[in-house]
C-alpha positions as CSV (number, residue, x, y, z in Angstrom):
1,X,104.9,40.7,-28.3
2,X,102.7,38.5,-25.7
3,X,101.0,41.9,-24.6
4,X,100.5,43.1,-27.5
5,X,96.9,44.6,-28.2
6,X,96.9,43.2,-31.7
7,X,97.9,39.6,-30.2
8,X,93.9,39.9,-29.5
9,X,92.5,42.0,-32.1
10,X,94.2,39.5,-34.6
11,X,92.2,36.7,-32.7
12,X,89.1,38.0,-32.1
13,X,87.1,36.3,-35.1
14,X,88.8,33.3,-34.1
15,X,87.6,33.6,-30.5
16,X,83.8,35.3,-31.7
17,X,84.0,31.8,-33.8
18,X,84.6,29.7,-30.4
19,X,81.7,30.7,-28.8
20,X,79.5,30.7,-31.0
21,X,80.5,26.8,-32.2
22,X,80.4,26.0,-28.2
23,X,76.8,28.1,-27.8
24,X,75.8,25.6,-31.3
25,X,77.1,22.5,-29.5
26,X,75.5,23.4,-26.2
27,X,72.3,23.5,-27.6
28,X,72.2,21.1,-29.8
29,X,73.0,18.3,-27.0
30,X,70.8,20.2,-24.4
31,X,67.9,19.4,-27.0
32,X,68.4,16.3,-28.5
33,X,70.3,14.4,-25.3
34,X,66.6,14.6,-23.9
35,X,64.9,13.3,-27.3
36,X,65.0,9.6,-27.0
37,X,65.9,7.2,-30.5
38,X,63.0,5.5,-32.1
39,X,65.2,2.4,-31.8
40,X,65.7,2.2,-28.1
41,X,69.5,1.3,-28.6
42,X,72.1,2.7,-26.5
43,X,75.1,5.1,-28.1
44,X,77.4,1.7,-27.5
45,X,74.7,-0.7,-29.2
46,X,74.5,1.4,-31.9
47,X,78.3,2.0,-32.4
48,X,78.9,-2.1,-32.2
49,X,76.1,-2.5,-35.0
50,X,78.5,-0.2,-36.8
51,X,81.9,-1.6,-36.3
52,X,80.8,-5.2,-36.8
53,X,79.0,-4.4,-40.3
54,X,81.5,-1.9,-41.6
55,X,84.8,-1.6,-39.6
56,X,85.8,-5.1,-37.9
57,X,84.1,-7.5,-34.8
58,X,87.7,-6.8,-33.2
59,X,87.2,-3.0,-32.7
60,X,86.5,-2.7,-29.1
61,X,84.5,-0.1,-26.9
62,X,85.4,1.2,-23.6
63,X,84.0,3.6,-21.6
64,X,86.2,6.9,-20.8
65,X,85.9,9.6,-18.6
66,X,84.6,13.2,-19.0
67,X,81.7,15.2,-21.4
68,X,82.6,15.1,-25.1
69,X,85.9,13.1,-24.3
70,X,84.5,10.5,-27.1
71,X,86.9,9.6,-29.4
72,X,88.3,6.5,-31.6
73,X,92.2,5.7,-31.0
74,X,93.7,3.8,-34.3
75,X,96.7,2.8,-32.3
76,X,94.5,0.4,-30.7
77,X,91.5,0.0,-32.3
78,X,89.5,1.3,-29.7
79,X,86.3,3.2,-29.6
80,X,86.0,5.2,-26.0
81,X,82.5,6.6,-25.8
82,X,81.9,8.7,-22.5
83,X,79.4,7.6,-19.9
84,X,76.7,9.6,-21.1
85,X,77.0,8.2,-25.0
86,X,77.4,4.6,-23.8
87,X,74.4,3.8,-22.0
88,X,72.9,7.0,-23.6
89,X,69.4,6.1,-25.6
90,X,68.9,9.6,-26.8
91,X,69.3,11.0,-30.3
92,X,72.3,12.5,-29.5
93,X,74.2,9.7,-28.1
94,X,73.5,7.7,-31.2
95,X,74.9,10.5,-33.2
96,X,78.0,11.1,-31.7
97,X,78.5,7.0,-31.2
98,X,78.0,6.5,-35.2
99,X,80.7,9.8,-35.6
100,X,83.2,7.8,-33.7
101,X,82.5,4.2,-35.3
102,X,83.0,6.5,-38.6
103,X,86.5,6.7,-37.8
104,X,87.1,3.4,-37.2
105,X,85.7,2.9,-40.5
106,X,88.2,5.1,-41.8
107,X,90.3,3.5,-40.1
108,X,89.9,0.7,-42.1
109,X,89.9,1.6,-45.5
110,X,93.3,3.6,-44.9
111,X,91.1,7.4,-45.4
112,X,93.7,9.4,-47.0
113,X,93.1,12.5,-44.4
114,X,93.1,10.4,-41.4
115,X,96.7,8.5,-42.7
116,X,97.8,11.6,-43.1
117,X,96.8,12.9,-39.4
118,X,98.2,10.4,-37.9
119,X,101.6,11.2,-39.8
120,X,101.2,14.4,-38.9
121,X,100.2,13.9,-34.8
122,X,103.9,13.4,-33.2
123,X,105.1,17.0,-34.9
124,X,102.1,18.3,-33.9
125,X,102.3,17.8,-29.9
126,X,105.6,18.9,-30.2
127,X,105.3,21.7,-32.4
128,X,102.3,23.1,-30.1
129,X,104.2,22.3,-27.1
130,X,107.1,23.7,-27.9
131,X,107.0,26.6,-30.2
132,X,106.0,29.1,-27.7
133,X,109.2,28.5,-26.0
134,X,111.1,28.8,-28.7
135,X,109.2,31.9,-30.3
136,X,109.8,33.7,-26.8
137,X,112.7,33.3,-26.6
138,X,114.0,34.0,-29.9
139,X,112.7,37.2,-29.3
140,X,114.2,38.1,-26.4
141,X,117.8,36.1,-27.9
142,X,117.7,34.9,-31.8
143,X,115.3,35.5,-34.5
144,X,116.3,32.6,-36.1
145,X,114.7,30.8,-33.0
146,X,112.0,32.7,-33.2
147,X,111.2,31.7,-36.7
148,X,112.3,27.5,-36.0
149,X,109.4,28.3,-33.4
150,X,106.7,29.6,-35.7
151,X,107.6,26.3,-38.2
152,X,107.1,24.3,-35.7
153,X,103.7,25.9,-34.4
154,X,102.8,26.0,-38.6
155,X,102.8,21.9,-38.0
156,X,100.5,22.5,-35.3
157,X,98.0,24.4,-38.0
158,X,98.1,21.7,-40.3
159,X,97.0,19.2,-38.0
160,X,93.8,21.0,-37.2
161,X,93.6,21.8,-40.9
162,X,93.8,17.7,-42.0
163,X,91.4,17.1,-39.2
164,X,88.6,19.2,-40.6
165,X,88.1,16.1,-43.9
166,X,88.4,13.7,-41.2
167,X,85.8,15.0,-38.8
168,X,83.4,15.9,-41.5
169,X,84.0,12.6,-43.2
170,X,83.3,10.7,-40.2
171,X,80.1,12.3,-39.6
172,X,79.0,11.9,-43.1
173,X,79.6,8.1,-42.7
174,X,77.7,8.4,-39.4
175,X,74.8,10.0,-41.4
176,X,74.9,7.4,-44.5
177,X,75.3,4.3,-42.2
178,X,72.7,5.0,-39.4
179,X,69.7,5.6,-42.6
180,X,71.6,2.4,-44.2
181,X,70.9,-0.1,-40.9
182,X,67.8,1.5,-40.0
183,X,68.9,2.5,-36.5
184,X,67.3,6.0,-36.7
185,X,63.8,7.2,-37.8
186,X,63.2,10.4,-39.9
187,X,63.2,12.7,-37.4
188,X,66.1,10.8,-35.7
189,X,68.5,11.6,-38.2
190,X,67.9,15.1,-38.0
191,X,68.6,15.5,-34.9
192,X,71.5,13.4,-35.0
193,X,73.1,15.4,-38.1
194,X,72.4,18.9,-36.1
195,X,74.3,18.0,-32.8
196,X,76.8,16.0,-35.3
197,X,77.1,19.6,-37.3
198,X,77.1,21.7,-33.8
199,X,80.2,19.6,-33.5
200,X,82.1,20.2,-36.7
201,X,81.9,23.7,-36.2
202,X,84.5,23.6,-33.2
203,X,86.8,21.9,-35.5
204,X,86.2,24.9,-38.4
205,X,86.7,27.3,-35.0
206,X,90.1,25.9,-34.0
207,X,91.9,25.6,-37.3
208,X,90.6,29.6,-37.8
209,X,91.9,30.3,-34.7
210,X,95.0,28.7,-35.2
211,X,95.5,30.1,-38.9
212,X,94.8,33.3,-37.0
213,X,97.7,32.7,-34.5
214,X,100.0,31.8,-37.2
215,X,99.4,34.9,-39.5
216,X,100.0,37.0,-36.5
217,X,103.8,35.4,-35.6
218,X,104.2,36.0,-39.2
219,X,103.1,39.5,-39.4
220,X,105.2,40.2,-35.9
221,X,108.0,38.9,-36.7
222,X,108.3,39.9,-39.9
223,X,108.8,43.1,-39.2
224,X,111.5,42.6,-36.5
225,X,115.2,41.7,-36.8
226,X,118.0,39.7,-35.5
């Protein structure tokens, strides 16, 4: 079923949805990682501005590896902003900065979605990691493999589906908070909201890819037998 033609006709607007959301995000940061803030703060300035007014002095930031690895852990309360975002001055490192302090404001007021993502996280990494396996070789052995498989990858599609409210919820905070403190001008917050909205759409691309995924197992083995 792996080499099956439809395996990729039923994912082709998923993929078509990829690249456009990665052409989006591409240019979006090509433009505004070159347009410096009105403010002259760095990305990691800006985000401890954040934290300390809305989400807690004890919220750390680190610097992490990698392009686009920013991201806030819960577990630790830490905000990891990549090189580029941290000493960043440019609209776009602001923007992506006050995304990831959004979470830690969610964080903080116990945001329903994000609760609920975290819940959901362990069953995810193992339903993504292991339902292949399991839909494989229920094919080849035990349908009712096949199908423990295709639950388990369905966790997998929730997760991205509960991530899309907390990604868009988190930049919407980013949006509110940054015009609230007066760290962006006019035309700041702008750009800031197109590279943040670039970036949503990856999120809206993965969950339609993996409801896309899903609905093909279904359809597949649906129509097969033990």
């Amino acid at each position: 079923m792996f080499f099956d033609p439809m395996y990729l006709l039923y994912l082709a607007p998923g993929l078509l949805l990829t690249l456009w959301a990665q052409f989006k995000v591409k240019r979006a940061m090509s433009r505004y990682s070159k347009v410096p803030s009105s403010s002259g703060m760095t990305g990691s300035q800006v985000a401890r501005a954040i934290l300390d007014r809305y989400a807690g002095r004890d919220v750390q930031i680190e610097i992490t590896g990698g392009v686009m690895s920013d991201h806030y852990d819960p577990s630790k309360r830490i905000l990891r902003l990549s090189e580029d975002v941290y000493h960043g001055r440019s609209v776009a490192a602001v923007g992506i900065a006050a995304h990831e302090a959004g979470h830690a404001i969610q964080h903080k007021m116990a945001y329903g979605p994000l609760v609920l993502r975290q819940t959901l996280a362990p069953a995810a990494i193992w339903g993504s990691n292991l339902s292949w396996i399991l839909i494989v070789v229920g094919t080849m052995v035990s349908m009712t493999v096949a199908w423990i498989g295709v639950a388990l990858f369905a966790l997998a599609v929730a997760f991205t589906l509960v991530t899309l409210p907390v990604e868009f919820n988190a930049s919407r905070r980013a949006k509110e908070v940054l015009s609230q403190m007066g760290l962006v001008s006019s035309s700041d917050r702008d750009g800031a909201a197109a590279v943040l909205n670039a970036a949503a759409m990856t999120y809206v691309a993965a969950a339609a890819t993996a409801i896309l995924q899903l609905f093909y197992f279904l359809t597949r083995l649906s129509g097969s037998r033990d």
